[in-house]
N, CA, C and O of each residue as an XYZ file, in Angstrom:
700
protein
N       3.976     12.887     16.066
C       4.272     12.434     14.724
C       4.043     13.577     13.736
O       3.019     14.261     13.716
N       5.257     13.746     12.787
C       4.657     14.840     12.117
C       3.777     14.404     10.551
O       3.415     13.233     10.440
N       3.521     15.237      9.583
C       2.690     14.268      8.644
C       3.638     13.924      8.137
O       3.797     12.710      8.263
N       4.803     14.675      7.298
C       5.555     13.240      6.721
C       5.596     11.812      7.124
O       5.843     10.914      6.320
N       5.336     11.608      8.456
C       5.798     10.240      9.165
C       4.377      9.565      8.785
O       4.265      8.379      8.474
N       3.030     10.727      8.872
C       2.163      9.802      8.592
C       2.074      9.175      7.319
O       2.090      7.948      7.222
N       1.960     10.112      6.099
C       1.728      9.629      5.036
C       3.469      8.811      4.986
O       3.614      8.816      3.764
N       4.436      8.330      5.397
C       5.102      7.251      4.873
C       4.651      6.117      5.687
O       5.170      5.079      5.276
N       3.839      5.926      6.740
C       3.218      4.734      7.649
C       2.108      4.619      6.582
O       1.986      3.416      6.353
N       1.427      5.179      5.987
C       0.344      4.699      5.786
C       1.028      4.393      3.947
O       0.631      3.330      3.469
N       1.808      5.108      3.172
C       2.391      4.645      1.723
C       3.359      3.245      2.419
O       3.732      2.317      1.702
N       3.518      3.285      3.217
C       4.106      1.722      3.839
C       3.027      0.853      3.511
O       2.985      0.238      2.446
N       2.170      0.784      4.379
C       0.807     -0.269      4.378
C       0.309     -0.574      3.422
O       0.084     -1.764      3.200
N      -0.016      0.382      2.563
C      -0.660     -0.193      1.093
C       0.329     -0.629      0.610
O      -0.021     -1.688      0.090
N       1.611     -0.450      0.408
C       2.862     -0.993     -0.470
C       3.038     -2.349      0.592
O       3.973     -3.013      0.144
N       2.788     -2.638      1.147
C       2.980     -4.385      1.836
C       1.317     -4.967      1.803
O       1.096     -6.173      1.692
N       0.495     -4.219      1.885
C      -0.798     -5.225      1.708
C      -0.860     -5.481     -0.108
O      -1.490     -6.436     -0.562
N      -0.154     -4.538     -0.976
C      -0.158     -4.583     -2.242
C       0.553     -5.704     -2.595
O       0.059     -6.597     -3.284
N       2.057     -5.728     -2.031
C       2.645     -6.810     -1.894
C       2.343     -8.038     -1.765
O       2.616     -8.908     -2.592
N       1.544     -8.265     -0.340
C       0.758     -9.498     -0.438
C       0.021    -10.046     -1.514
O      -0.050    -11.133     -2.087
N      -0.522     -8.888     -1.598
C      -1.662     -9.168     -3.007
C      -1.158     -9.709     -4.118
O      -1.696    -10.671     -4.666
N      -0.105     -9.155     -4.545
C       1.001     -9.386     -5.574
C       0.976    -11.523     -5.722
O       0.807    -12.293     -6.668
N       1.238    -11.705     -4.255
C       2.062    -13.280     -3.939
C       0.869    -13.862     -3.723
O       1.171    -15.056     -3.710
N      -0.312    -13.791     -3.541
C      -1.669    -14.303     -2.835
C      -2.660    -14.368     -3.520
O      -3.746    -14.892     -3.271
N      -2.247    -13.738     -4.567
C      -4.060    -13.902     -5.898
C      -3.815    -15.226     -6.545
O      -2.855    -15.995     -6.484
N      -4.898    -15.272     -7.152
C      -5.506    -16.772     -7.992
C      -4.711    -16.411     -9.799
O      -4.058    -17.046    -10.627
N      -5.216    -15.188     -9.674
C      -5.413    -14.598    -10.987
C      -4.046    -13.542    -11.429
O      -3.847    -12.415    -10.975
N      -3.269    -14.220    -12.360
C      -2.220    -13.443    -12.384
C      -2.313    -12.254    -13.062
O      -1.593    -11.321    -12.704
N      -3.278    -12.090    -14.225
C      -3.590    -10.603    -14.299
C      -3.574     -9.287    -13.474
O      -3.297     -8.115    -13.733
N      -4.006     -9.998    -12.319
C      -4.635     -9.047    -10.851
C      -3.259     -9.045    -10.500
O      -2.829     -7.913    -10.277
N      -2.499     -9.898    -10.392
C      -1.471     -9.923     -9.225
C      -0.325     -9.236    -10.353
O       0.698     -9.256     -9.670
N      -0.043     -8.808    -11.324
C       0.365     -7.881    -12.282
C      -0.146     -6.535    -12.079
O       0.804     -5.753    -12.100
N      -1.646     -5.734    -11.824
C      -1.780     -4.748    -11.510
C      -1.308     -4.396    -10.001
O      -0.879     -3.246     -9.900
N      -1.302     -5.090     -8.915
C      -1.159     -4.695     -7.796
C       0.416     -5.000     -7.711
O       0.910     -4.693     -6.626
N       1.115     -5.437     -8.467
C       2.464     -5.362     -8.526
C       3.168     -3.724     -9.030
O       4.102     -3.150     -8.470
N       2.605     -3.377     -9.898
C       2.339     -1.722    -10.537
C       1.613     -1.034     -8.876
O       2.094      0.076     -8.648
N       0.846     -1.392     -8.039
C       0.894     -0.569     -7.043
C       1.864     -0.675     -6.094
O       2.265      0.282     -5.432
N       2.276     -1.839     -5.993
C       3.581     -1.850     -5.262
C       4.912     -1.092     -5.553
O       5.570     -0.428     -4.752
N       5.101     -1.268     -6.524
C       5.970     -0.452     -7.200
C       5.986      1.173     -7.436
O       6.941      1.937     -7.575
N       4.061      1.505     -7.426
C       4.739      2.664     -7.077
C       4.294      3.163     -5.503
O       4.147      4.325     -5.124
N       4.202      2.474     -5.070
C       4.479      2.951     -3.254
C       5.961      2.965     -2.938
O       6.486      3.799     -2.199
N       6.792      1.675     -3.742
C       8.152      2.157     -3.533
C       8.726      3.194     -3.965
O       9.875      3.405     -3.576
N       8.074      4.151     -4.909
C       8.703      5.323     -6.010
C       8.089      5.899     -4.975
O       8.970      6.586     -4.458
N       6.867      6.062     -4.218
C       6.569      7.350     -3.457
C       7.523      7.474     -2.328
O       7.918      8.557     -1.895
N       7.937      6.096     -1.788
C       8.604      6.106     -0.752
C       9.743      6.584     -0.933
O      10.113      7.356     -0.048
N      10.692      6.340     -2.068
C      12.096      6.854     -2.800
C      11.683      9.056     -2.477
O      12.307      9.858     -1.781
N      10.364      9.275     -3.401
C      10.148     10.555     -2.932
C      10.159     11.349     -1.656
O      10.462     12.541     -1.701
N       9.965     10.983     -0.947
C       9.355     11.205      0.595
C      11.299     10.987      1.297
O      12.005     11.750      1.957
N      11.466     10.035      0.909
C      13.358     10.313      1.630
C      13.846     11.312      0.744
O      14.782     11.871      1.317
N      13.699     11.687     -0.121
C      14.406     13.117     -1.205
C      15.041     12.325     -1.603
O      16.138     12.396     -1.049
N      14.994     11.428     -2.399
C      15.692     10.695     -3.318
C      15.147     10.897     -4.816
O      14.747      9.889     -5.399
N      15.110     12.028     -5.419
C      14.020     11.798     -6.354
C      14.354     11.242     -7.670
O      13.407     10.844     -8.349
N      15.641     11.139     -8.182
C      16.202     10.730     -8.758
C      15.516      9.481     -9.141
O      14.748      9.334    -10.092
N      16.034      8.270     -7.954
C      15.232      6.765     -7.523
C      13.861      6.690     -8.165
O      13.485      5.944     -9.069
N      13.227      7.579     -7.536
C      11.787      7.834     -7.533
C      11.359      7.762     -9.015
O      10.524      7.067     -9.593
N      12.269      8.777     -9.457
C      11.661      8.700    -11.449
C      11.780      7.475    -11.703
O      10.856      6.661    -11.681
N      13.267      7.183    -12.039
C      14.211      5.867    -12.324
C      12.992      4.612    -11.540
O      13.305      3.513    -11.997
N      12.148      4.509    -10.858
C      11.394      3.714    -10.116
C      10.094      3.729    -11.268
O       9.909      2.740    -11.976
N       9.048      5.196    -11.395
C       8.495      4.959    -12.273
C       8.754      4.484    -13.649
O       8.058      3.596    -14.144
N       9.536      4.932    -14.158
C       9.914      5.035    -15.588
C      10.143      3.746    -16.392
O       9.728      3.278    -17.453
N      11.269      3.258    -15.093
C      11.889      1.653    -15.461
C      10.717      0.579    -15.327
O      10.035     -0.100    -16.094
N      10.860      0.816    -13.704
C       9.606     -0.658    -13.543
C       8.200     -0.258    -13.605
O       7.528     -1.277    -13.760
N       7.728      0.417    -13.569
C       6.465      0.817    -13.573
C       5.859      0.853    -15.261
O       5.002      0.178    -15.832
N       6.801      2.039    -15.742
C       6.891      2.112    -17.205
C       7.250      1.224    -18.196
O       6.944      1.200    -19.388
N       7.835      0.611    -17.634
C       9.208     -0.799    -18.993
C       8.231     -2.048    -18.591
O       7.281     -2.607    -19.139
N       8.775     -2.167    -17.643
C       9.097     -3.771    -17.028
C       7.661     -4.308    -16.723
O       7.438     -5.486    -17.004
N       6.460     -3.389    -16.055
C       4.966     -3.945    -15.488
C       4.509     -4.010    -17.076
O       4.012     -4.995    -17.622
N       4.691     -3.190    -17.471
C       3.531     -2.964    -18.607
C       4.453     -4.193    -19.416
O       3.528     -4.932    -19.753
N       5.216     -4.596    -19.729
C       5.721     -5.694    -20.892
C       5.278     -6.572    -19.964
O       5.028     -7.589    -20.611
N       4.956     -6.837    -18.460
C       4.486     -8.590    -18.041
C       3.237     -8.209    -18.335
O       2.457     -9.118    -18.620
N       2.694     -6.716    -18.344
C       0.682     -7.439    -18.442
C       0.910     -7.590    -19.955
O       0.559     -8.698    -20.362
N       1.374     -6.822    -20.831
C       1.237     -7.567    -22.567
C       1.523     -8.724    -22.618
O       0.824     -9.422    -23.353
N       2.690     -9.390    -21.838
C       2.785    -11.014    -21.942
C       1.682    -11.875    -21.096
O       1.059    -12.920    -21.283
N       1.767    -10.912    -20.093
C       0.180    -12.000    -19.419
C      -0.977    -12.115    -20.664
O      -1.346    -13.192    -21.133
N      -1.519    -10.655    -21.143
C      -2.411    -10.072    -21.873
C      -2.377    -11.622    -23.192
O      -3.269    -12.471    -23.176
N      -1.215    -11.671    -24.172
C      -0.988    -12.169    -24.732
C      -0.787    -13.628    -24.648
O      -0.252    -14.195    -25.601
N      -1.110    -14.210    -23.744
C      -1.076    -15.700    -23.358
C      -2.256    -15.845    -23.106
O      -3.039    -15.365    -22.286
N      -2.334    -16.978    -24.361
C      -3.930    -17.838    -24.569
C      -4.502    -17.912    -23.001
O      -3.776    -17.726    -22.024
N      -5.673    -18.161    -22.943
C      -6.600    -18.606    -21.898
C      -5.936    -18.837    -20.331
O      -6.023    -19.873    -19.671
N      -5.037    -17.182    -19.809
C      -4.493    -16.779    -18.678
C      -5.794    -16.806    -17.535
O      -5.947    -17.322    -16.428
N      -6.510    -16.079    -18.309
C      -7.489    -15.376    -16.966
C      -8.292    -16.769    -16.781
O      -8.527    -17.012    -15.598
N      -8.709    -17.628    -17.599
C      -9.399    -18.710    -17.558
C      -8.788    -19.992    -16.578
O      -9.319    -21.098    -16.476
N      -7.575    -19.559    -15.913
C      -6.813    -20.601    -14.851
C      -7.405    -20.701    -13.497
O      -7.392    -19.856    -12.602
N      -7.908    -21.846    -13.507
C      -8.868    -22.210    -11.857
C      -8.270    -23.360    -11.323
O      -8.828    -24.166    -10.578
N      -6.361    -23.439    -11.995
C      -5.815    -24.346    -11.170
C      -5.193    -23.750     -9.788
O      -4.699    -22.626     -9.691
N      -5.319    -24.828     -8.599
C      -4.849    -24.118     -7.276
C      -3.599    -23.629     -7.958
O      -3.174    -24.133     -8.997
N      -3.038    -22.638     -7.333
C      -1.868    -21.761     -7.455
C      -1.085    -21.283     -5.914
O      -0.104    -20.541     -5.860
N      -1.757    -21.880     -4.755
C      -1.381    -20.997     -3.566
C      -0.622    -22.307     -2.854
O      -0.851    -23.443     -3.270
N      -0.172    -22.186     -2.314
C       1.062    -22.600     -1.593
C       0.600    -23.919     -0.351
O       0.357    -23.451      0.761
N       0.522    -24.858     -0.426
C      -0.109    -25.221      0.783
C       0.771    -25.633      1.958
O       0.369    -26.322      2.896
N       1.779    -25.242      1.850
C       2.412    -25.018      3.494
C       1.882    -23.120      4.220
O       2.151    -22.818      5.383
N       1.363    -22.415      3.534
C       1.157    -20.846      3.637
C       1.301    -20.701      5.181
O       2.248    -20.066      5.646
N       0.234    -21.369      6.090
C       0.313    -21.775      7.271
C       1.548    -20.880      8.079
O       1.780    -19.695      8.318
N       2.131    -22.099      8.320
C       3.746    -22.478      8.845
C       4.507    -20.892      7.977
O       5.049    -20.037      8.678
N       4.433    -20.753      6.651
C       5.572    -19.434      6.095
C       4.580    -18.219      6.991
O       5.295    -17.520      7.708
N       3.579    -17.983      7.038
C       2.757    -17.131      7.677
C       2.861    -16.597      9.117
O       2.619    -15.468      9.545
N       3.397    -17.994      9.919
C       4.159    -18.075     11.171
C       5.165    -17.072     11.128
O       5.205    -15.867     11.377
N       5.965    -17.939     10.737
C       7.533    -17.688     10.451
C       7.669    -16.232     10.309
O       8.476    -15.703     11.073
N       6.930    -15.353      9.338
C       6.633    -14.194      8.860
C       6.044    -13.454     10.163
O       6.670    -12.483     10.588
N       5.153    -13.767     10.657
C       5.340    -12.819     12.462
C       5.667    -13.559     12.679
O       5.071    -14.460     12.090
N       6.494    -13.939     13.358
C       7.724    -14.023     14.347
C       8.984    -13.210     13.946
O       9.626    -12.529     14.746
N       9.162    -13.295     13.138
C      10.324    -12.042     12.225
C       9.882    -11.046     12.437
O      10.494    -10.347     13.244
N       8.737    -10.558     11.882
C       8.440     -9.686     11.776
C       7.988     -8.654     13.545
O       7.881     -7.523     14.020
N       7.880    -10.083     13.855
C       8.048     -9.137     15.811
C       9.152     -9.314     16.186
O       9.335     -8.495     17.087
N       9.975     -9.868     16.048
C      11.444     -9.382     16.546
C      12.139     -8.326     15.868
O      12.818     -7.562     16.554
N      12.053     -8.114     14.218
C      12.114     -6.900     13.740
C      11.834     -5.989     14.241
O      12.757     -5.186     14.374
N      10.422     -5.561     14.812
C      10.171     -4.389     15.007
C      10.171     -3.860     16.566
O       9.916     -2.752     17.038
N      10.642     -5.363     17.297
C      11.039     -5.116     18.989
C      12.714     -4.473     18.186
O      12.999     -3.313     18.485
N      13.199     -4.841     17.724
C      14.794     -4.858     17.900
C      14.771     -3.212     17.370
O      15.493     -2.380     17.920
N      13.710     -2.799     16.059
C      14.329     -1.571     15.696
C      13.948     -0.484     16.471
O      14.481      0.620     16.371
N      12.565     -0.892     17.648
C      11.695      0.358     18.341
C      13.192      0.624     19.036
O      13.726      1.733     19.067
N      13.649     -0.342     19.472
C      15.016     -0.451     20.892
C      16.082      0.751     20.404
O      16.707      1.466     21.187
N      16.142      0.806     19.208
C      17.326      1.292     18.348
C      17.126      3.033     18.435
O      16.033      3.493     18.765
N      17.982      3.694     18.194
C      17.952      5.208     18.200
C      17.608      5.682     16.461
O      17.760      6.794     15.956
N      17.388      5.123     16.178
C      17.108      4.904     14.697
C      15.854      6.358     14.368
O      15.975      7.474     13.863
N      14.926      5.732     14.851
C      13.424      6.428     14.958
C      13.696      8.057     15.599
O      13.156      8.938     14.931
N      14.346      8.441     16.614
C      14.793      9.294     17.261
C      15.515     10.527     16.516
O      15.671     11.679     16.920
N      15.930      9.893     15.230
C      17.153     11.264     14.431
C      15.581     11.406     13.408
O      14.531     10.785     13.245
N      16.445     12.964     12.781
C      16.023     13.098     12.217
C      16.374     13.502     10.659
O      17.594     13.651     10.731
N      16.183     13.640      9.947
C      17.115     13.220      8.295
C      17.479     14.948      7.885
O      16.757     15.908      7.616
N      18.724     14.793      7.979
C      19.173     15.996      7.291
C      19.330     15.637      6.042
O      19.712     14.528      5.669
N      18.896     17.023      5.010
C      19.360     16.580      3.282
C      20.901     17.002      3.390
O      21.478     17.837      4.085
N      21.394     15.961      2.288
C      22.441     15.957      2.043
C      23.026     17.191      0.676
O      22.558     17.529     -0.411
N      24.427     17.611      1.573
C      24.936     18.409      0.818
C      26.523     18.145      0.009
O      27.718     17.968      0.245
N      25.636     18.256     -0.973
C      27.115     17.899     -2.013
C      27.108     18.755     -3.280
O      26.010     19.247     -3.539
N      28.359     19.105     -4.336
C      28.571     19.510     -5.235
C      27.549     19.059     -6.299
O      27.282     17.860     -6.369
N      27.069     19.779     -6.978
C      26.026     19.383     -7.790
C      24.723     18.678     -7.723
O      24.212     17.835     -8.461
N      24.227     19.404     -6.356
C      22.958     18.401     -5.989
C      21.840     19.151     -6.670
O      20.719     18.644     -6.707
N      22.048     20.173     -7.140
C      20.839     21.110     -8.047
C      20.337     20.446     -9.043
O      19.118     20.415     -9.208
N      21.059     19.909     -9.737
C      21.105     19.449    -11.004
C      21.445     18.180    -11.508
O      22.218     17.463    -10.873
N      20.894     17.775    -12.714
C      21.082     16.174    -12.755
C      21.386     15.765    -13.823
O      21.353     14.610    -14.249
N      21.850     17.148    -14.542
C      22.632     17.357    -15.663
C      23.896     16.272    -16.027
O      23.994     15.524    -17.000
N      24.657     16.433    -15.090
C      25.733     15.651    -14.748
C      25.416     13.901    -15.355
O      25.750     13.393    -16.425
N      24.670     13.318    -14.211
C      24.272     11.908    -14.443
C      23.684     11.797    -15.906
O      24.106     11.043    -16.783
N      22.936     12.428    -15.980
C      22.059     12.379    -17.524
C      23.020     12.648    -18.657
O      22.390     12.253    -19.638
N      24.251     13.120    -19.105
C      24.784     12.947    -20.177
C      26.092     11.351    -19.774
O      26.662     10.488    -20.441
N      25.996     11.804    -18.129
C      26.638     10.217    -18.297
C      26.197      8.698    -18.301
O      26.811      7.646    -18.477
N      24.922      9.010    -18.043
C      24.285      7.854    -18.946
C      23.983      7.544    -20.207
O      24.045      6.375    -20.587
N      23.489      8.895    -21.304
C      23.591      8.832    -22.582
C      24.599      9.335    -23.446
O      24.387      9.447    -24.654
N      25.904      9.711    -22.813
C      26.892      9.941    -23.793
C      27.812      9.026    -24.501
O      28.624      8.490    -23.747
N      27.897      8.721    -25.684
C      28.309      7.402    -26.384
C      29.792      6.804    -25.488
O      30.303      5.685    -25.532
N      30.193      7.986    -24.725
C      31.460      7.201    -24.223
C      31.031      6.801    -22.479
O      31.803      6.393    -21.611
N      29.603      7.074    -22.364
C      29.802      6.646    -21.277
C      28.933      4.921    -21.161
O      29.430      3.812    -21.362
N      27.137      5.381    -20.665
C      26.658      4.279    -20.231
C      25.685      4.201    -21.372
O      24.607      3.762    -20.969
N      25.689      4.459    -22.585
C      24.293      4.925    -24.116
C      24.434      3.312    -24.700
O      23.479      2.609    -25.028
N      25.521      3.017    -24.732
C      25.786      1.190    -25.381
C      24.690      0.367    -24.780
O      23.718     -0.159    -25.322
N      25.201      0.387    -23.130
C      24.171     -0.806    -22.310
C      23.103     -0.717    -22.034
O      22.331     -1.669    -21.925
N      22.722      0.942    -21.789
C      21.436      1.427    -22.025
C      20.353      1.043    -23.348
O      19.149      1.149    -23.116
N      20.776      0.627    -24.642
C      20.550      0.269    -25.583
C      20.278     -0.818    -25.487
O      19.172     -1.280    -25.767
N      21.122     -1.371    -25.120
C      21.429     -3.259    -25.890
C      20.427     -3.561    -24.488
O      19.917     -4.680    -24.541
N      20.110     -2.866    -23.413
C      18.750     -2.962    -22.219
C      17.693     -2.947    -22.941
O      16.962     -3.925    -22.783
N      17.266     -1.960    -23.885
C      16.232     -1.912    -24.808
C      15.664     -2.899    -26.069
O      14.533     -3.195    -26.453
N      16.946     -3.231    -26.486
C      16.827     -4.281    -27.354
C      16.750     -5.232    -26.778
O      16.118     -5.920    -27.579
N      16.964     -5.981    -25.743
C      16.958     -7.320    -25.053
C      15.143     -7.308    -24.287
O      14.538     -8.353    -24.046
N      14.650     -6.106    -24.061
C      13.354     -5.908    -23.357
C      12.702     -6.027    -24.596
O      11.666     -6.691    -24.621
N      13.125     -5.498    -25.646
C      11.809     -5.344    -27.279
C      12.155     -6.697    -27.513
O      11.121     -7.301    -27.797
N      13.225     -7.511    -27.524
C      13.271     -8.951    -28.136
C      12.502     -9.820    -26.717
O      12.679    -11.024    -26.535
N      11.997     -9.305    -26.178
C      11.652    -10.651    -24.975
C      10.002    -10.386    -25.223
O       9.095    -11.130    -24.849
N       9.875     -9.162    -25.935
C       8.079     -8.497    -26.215
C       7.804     -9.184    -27.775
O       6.628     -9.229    -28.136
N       8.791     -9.682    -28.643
C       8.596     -9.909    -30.174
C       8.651    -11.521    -28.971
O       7.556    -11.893    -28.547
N       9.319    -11.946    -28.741
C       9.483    -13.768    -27.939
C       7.977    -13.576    -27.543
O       7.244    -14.318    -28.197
N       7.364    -12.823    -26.697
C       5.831    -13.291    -26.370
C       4.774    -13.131    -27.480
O       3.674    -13.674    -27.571
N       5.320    -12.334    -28.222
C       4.194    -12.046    -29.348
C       4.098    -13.591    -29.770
O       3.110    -14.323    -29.728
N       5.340    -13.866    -30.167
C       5.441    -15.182    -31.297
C       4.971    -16.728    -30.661
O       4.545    -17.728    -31.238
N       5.229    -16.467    -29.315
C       4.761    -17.430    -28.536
C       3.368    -17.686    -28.377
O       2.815    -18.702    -28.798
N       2.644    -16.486    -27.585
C       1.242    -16.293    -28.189
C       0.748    -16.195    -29.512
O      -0.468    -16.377    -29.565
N       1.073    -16.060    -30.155
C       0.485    -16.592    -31.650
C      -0.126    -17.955    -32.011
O       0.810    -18.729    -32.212
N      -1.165    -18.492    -32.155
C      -1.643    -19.676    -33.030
C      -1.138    -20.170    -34.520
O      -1.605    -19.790    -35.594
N      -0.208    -20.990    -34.344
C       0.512    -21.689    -35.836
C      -0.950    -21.840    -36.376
O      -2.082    -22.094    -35.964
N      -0.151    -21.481    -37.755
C      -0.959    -21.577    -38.902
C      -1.231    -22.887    -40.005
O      -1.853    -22.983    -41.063
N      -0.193    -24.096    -38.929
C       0.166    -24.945    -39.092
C      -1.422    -26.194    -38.962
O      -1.915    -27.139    -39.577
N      -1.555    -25.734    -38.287
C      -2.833    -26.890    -37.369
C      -2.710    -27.255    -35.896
O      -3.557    -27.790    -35.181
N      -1.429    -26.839    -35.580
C      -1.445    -27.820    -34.197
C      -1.881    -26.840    -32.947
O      -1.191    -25.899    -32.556
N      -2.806    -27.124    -32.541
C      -3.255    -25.996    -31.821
C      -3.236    -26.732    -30.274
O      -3.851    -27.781    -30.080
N      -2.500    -26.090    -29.263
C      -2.484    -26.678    -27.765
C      -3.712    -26.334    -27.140
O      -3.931    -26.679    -25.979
């Protein structure tokens, strides 16, 4: 095994026990930070195939945008951490099954496969130096800068929706 193979077996493992963690806590605060580790075991993993592109686009978006606006909305919702209602699944059992047994025929079917055996050549194409290219065609007004936007404004209006939601009316009626 060489080390690349190790460190992606072992950025595997924490990115699926993180995972679990993610679907299996009490406390959704918690299961919001270990969602941010999941996420970025998938950006390391995007790194490690030479995808690095992914890899940013992995931190930036979900790591950067998307985790951090659910812990401000978790953050921002009255008496979150104070929830000691069951939350876990009570068939878990039986899905737990189900989950090895897949998961061993998965990994009988892919050892079988020539899969494991190659080994990854980088790919060669016109303009792989540089990322010049993609980057003005995502922000150039005639290309992708509109939806890229109106992405931003729809993420800041869903962060002003939790503010206002979490807020206490000034009204009296307090839930």
């Amino acid at each position: 095994m060489t080390p690349l193979q190790i460190i992606f077996i072992l950025v595997a493992l924490v990115t699926i026990i993180s995972a679990i963690f993610v679907v299996s806590l009490r406390k959704i605060f918690h299961a919001a930070l270990w969602l941010i580790v999941t996420l970025m075991g998938v950006a390391i993993i995007f790194a490690l195939l030479e995808a690095s592109f992914f890899a940013a686009v992995q931190i930036l978006v979900y790591i950067g945008a998307i985790a951090i606006i659910l812990i401000f909305a978790i953050m921002l919702t009255r008496n979150i951490m104070s929830d000691e209602e069951m939350q876990i699944n009570r068939s878990w059992g039986i899905v737990m099954l189900l989950v090895l047994i897949f998961a061993v025929i998965f990994i009988s079917q892919l050892s079988s496969s020539d899969v494991f055996n190659t080994t990854l050549v980088p790919l060669e194409f016109q303009g792989q130096e540089s990322i010049i290219v993609l980057g003005e065609g995502l922000l150039d007004p005639a290309g992708y800068a509109l939806p890229f936007e109106l992405a931003s404004l729809l993420l800041l209006g869903a962060l002003v929706g939790g503010v206002y939601i979490a807020m206490d009316k000034k009204g009296g009626e307090n839930k």
